[in-house]
C-alpha positions as CSV (number, residue, x, y, z in Angstrom):
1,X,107.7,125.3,87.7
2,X,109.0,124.3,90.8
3,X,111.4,121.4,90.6
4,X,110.6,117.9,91.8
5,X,110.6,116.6,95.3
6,X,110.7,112.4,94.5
7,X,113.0,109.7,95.3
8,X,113.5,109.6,91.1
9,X,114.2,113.0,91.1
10,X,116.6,113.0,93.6
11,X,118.7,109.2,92.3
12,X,118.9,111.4,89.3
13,X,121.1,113.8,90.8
14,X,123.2,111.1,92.5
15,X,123.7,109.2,89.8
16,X,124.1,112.2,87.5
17,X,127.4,113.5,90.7
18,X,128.5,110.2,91.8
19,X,130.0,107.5,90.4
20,X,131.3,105.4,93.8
21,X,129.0,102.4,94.4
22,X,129.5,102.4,98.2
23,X,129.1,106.3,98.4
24,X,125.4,105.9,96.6
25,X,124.7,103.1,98.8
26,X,125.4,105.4,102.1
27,X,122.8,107.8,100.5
28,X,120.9,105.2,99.6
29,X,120.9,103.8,103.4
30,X,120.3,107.2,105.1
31,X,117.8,107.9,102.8
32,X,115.9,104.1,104.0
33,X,116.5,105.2,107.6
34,X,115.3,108.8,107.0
35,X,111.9,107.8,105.7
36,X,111.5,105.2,108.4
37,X,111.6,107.7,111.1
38,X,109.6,110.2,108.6
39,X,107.1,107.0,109.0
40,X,107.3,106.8,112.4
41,X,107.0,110.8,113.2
42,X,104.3,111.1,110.8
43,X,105.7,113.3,108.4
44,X,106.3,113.8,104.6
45,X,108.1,110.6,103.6
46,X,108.9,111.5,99.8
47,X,110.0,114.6,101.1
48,X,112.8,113.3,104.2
49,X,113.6,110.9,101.8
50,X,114.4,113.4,98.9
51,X,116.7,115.4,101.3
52,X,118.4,112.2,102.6
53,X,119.4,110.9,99.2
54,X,120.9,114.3,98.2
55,X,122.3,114.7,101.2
56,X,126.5,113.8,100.2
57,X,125.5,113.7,96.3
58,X,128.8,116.5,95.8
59,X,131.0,114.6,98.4
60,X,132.7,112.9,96.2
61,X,133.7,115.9,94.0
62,X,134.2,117.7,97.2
63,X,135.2,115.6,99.8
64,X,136.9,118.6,101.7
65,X,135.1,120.7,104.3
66,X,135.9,123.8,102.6
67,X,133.5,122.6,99.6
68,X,131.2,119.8,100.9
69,X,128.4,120.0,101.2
70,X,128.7,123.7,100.1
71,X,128.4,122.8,96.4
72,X,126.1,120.7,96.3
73,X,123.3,123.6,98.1
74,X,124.8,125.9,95.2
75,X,123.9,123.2,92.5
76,X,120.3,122.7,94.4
77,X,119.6,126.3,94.4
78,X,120.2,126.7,91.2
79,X,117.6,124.1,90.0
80,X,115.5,125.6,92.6
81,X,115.1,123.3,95.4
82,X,113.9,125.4,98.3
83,X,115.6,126.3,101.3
84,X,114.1,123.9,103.8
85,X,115.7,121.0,101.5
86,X,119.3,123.0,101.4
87,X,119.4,124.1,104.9
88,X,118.4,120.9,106.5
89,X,121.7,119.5,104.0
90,X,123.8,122.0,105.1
91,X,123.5,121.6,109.0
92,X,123.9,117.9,108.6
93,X,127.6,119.0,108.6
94,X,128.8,120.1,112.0
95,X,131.5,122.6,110.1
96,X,128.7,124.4,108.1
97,X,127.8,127.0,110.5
98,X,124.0,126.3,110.2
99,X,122.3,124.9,113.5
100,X,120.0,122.0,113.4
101,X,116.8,123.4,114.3
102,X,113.6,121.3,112.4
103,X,113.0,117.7,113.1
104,X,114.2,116.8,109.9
105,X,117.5,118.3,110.3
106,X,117.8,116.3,113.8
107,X,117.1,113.0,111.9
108,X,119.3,113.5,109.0
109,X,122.1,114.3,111.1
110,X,121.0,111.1,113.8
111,X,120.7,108.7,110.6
112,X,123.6,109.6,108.3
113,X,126.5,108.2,110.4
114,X,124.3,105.8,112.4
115,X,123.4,104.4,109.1
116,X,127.3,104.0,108.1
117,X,127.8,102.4,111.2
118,X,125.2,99.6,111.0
119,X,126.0,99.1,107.2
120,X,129.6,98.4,108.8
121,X,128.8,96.3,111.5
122,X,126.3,94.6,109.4
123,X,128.9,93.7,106.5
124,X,131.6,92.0,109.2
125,X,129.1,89.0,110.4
126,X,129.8,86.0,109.2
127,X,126.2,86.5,107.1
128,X,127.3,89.7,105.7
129,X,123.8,90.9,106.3
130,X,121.5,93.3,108.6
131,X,118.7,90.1,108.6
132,X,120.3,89.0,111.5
133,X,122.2,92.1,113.1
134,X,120.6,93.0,116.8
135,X,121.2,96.3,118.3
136,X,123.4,94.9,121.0
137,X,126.1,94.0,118.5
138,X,125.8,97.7,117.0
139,X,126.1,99.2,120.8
140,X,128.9,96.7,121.3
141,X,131.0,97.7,118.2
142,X,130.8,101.3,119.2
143,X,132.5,100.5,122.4
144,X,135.6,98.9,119.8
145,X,137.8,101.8,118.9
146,X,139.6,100.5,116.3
147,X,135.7,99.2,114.7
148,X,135.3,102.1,112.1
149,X,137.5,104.1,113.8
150,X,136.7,107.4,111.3
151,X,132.9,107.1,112.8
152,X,132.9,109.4,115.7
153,X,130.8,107.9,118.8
154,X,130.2,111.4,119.8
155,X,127.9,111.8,117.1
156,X,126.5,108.5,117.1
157,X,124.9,109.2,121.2
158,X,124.2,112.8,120.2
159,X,122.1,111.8,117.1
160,X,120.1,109.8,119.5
161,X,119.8,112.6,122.0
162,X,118.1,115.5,119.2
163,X,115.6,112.7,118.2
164,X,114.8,111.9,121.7
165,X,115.6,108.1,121.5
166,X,117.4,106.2,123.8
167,X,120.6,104.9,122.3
168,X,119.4,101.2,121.5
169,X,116.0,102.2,120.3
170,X,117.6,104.3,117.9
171,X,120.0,101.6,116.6
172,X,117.0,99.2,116.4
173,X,115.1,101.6,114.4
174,X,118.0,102.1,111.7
175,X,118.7,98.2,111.9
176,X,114.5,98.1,110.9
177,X,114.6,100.6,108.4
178,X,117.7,99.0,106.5
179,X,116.0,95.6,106.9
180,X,113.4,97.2,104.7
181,X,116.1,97.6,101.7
182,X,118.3,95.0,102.5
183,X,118.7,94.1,98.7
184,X,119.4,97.5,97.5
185,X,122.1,98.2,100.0
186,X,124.0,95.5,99.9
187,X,123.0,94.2,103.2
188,X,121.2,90.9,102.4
189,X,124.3,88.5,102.5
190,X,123.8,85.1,102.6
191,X,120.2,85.1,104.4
């Protein structure tokens, strides 16, 4: 029996791997953005959204390159996830060796540091929420290098490019898509 492709499914294995409350709100954030563009592109929302979740459940067992997100695939395999769900988690990773080559792949790797970077500049307004975050404050903060320094910009603009979004539309799409789960992420604040 094939395993199961569900959102319960996969919060199983993050909870089961991951302890940190802000690492399983990232998944939880990428996953939101993930099946808001799976929405928009009319594809297999449970399905995006399974493969967001997962996507960093070994990172913080294996926060190294040499290991993440390496053994988290080998633990997916192994309950026998198929290999569209472990390859589009493996090219997520620039360092992986494994191209991005489905939409999926494009939109994981365009909404997993995008999504750290609005949770960011989302949780330094004075509301503490993404209610009332616009994407001009986003693109604004990206131009601040010392504003989550560790995010590379680089990846923010080229996430944009594989998904064929301008810049700002893209922000403004991940701002939506996190509205939609303000309250499990975190991201409510005082609004």
């Amino acid at each position: 029996m094939p395993p199961t492709i569900s959102h319960d499914a996969a919060w199983a294995l993050v909870t089961e791997h991951t302890q940190n409350e802000n690492l399983r709100k990232h998944m939880l954030a990428v996953e939101a953005a993930v099946r808001g563009y799976a929405r928009l592109f009319g594809e297999d929302e449970e399905a995006w959204g399974f493969v967001a979740l997962v996507h960093d459940f070994d990172y913080e067992k294996y926060p190294d390159a040499e290991n993440h997100p390496f053994r988290g695939v080998e633990i997916l395999e192994r309950l026998g996830y198929p290999a569209w769900v472990t390859r589009a988690i493996l090219s997520h990773a620039e360092y992986s060796g494994v191209a991005r080559e489905s939409r999926l792949e494009h939109t994981l790797f365009a909404c997993d540091e995008m999504s750290g970077f609005v949770t960011a500049a989302a949780l330094v307004r004075p509301s503490k929420s993404v209610l009332d975050l616009e994407a001009a404050s986003v693109l604004k903060r990206m131009k601040d290098k010392a504003f989550a320094r560790a995010v590379s910009r680089d990846d923010l603009r080229h996430g944009a490019e594989e998904i064929g979004l301008p810049l700002e539309e893209h922000v403004g799409n991940v701002i939506r898509f996190l509205r939609e789960r303000a309250d499990d992420l975190g991201l409510k604040g005082t609004l």
